[in-house]
C-alpha positions as CSV (number, residue, x, y, z in Angstrom):
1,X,148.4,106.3,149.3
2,X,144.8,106.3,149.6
3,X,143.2,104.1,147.1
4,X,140.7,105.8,144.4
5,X,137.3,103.8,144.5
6,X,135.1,104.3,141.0
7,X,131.9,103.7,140.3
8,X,131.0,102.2,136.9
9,X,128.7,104.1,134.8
10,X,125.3,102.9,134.6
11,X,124.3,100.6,131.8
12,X,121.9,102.0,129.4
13,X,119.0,99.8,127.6
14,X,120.4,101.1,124.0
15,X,122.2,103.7,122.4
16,X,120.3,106.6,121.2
17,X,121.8,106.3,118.3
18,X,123.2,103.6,116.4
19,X,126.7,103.4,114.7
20,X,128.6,101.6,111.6
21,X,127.0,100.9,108.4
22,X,124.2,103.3,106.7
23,X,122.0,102.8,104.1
24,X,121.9,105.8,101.8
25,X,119.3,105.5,98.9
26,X,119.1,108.4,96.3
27,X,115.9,107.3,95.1
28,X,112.8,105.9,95.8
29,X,112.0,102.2,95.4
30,X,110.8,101.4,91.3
31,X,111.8,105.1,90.4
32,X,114.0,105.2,87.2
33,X,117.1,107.3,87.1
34,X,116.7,110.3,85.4
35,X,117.9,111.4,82.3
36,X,118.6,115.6,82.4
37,X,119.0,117.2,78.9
38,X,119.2,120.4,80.1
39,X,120.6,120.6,83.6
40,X,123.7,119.8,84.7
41,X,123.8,118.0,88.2
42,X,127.3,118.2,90.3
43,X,126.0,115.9,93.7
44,X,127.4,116.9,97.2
45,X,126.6,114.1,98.5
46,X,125.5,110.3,97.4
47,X,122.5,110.5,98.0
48,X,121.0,114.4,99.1
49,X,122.1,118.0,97.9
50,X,123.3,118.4,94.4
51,X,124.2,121.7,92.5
52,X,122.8,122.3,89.2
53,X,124.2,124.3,85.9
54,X,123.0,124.9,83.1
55,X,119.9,126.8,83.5
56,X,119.1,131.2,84.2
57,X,116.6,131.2,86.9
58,X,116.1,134.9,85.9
59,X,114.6,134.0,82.6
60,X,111.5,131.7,81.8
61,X,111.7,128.0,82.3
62,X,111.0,125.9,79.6
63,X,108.7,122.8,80.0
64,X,111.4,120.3,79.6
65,X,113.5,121.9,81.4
66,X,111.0,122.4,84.4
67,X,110.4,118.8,84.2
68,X,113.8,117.8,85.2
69,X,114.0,120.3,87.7
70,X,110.7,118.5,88.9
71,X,112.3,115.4,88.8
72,X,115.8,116.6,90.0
73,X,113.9,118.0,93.3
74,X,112.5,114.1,93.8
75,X,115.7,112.5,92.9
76,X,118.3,114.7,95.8
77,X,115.7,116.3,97.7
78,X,117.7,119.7,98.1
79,X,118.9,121.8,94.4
80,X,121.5,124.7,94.9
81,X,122.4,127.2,92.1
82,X,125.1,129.5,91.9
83,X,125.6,133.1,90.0
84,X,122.0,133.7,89.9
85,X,122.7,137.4,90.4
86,X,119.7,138.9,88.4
87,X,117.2,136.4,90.2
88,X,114.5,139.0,91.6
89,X,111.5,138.0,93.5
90,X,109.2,137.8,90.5
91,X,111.9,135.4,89.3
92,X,111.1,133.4,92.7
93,X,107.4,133.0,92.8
94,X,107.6,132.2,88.9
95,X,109.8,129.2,90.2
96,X,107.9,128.2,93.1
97,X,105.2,128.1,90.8
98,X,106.4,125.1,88.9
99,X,105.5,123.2,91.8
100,X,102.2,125.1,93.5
101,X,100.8,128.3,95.2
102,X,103.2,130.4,97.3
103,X,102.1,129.7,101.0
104,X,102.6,132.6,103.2
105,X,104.2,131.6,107.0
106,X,101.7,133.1,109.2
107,X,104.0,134.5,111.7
108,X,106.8,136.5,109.8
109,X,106.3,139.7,109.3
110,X,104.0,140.9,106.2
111,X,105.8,143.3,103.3
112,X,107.4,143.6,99.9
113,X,106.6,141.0,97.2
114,X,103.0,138.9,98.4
115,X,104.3,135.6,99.0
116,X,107.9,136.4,99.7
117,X,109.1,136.5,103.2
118,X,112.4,138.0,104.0
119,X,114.3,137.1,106.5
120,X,116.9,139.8,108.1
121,X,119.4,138.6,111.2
122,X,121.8,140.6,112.6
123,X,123.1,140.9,116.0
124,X,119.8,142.5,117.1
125,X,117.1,140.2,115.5
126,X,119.3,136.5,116.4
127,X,118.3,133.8,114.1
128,X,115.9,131.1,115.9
129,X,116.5,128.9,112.6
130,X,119.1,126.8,114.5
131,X,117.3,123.9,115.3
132,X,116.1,121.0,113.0
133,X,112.6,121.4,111.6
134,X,110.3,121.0,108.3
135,X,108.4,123.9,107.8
136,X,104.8,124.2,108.3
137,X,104.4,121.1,109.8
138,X,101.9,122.4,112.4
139,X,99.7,123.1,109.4
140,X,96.9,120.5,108.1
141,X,98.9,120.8,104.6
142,X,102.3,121.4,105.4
143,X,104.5,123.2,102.8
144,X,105.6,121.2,99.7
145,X,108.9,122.7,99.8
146,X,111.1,126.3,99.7
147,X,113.0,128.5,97.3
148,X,115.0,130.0,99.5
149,X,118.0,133.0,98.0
150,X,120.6,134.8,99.5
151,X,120.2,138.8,99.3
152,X,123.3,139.7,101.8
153,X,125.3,137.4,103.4
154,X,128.3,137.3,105.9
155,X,131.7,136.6,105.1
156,X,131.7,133.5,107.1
157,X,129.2,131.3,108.9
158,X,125.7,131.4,108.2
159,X,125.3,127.5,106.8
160,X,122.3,125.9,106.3
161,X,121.9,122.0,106.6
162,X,119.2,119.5,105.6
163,X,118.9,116.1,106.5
164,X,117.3,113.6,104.6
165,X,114.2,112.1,106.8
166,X,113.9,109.3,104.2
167,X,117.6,107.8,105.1
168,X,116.5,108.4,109.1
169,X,113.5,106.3,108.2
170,X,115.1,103.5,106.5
171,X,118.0,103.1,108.9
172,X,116.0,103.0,112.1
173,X,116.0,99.5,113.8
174,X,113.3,97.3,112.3
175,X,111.9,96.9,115.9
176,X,111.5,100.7,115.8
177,X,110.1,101.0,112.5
178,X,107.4,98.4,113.8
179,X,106.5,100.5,116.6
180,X,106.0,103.5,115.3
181,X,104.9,102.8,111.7
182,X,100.9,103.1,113.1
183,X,101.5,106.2,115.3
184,X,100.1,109.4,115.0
185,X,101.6,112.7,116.6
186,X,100.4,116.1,117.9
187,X,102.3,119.4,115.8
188,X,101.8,122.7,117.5
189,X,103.3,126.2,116.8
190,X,102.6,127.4,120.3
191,X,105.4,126.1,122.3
192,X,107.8,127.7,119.2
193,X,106.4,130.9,117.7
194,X,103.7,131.1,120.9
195,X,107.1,131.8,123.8
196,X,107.7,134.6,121.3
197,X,103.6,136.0,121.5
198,X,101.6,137.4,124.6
199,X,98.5,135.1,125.5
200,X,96.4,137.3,123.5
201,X,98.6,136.8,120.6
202,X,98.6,133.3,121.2
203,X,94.6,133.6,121.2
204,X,94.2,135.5,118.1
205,X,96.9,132.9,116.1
206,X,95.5,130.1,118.2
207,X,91.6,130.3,116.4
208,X,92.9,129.9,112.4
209,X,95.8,127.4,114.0
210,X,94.7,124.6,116.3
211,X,97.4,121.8,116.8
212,X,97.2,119.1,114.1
213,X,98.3,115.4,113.9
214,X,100.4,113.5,111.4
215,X,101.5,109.7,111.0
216,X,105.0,109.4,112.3
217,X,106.3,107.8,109.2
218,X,104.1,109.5,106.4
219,X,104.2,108.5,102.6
220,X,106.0,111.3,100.4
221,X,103.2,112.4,98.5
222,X,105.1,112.5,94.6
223,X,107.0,109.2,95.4
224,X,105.3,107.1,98.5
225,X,108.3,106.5,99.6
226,X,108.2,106.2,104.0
227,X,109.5,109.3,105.8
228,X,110.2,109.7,109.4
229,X,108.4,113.1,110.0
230,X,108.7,114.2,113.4
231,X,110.6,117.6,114.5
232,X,111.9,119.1,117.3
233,X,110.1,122.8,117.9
234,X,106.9,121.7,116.2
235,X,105.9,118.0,116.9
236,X,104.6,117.7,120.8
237,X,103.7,115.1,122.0
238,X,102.7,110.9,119.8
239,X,99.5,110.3,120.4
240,X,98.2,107.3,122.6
241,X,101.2,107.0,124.4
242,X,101.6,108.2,128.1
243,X,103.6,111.7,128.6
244,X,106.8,109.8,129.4
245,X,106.9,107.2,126.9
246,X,105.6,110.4,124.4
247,X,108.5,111.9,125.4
248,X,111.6,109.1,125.5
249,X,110.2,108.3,121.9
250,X,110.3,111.7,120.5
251,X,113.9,112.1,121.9
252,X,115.2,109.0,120.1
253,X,113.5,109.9,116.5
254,X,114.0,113.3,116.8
255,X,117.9,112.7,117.5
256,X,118.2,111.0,113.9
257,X,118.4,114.1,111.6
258,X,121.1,115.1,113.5
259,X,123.3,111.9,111.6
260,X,125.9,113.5,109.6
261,X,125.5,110.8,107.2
262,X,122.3,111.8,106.3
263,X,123.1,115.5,106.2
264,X,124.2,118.1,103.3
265,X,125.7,121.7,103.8
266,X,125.4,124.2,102.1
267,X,127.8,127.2,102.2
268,X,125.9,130.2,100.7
269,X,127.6,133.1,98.4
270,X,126.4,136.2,96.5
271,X,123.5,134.7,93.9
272,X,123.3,131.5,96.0
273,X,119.9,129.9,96.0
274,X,118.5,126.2,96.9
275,X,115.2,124.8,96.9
276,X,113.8,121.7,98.8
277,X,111.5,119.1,99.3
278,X,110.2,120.2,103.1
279,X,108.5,116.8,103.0
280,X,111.3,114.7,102.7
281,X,114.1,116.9,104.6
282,X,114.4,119.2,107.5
283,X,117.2,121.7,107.6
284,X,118.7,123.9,110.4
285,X,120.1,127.2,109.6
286,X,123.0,127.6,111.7
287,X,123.8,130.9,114.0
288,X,127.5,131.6,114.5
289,X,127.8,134.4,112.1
290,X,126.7,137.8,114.6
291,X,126.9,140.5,114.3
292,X,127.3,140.2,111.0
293,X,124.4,140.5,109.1
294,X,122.4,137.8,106.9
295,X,119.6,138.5,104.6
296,X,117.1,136.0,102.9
297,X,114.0,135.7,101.0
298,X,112.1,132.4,100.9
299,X,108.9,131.4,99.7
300,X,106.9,128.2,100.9
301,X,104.8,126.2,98.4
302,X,101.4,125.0,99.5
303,X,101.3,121.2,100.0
304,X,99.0,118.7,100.7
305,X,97.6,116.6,103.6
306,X,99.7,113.9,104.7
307,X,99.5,110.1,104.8
């Protein structure tokens, strides 16, 4: 019998991703635990995602009430409410509004209610949600956050994620955290929404949208609390670093929302909506449900430079 020769596999320098213990911290550091009155929080997770009772999102929001909503937002990072069937889009920008301006995403299509954006995907127009991102980020002010409701949705599939970029932070390797706490990087809509555009698209887009830069771990403007904030179709390249060392870094941070642990799902029904922190999450809105049809409206809330 012939003998079989192997080869062992070649030794990598680390893992891109480490395993065992996490640490999972609901809050920021010095923040007290809230006390909610009027909302009634069921967590689906530890530490992000939580639904809340208790409160019509169809009917006006009292102060208190809007302050623990406020608070609730800080405290899990992602809200979901059920059986909010008479939630119309007035009802939507009146609940962005507790936390700023609508913000208008430049490159979905313009209609209906100003501020609202609705998103329609069906086997025709395929989802290109399905990749972990914050929105906005190639923006100077990047959006606060989303209210995002289900109109018509399929009877399976069609989950959205968020991961929380404030567990990826805290759980990279101190030696990481070292190296990339002073580092800037380039964001950049072209290589995402620009394969979509012809070069005079790209032109027209490109004069109101030159490619920013943001720290790599920025403080979360409400709390301070450190945030990894890197994505995968939107942040290009870290600045000061050659292409290749640009590149092998990116991979390995972009690779930590992707951490189950750090990770809530949300399984949408009729009257489903959720709102989140787009600073301290990204989310990834996952295609397996064609060609069945999924409807949305969101609305982005105007944020605030970074730091």
């Amino acid at each position: 019998m012939d003998s079989v020769v192997t080869t062992p596999a070649p030794a990598l320098d680390k893992p891109l991703m480490h395993y065992g213990k996490r640490t999972l911290t609901r809050v920021a550091p010095g923040m007290d635990q809230p006390d909610y009155r009027h909302l009634d929080i069921s967590p689906l997770t530890p530490h992000i995602g939580a639904e809340v009772d208790g409160v019509d999102l169809s009917l006006p929001i009292g102060d208190e009430a809007a302050d623990e909503l406020r608070q609730a937002l800080l405290e899990w990072k992602v809200l979901f409410f059920r059986d909010q069937h008479g939630f119309a889009p007035d009802s939507q920008l009146a609940l962005a509004g507790l936390w700023g301006d609508p913000e208008p995403n430049p490159f979905f299509p313009k209609g209906g209610t100003v501020g609202v954006s609705r998103l329609a995907k069906d086997a025709m127009t395929i989802g290109t949600e399905n990749i972990w991102h914050s929105d906005h980020s190639f923006m100077a002010a990047p959006a606060l956050g989303s209210v995002l409701r289900a109109v018509e949705i399929p009877s399976a599939g069609g989950d959205t994620l968020w991961a929380d970029m404030a567990a990826a932070y805290d759980n990279l390797p101190q030696a990481l955290k070292d190296r990339v706490e002073d580092l800037t990087a380039v964001h950049d809509w072209v290589p995402s929404w620009g394969s979509m555009m012809t070069e005079a698209q790209v032109a027209a887009h490109r004069e109101n949208l030159p490619a920013v830069e943001h720290p790599v771990v920025v403080r979360h403007p409400a709390t301070g609390r450190r945030l990894l904030y890197v994505n995968e179709p939107f942040t290009t390249r870290i600045v000061g670093l050659s292409d290749r060392e640009s590149r092998e870094l990116l991979d390995e941070l972009v690779l930590q929302a992707r951490i189950p642990e750090y990770q809530v799902r949300f399984r949408w029904q009729p009257g489903s909506v959720a709102i989140w922190d787009n600073i301290a999450t990204q989310h990834y809105a996952i295609s397996d449900y064609f060609p069945q049809r999924r409807v949305m409206e969101r609305i982005a809330i105007a944020g605030v430079p970074l730091s």
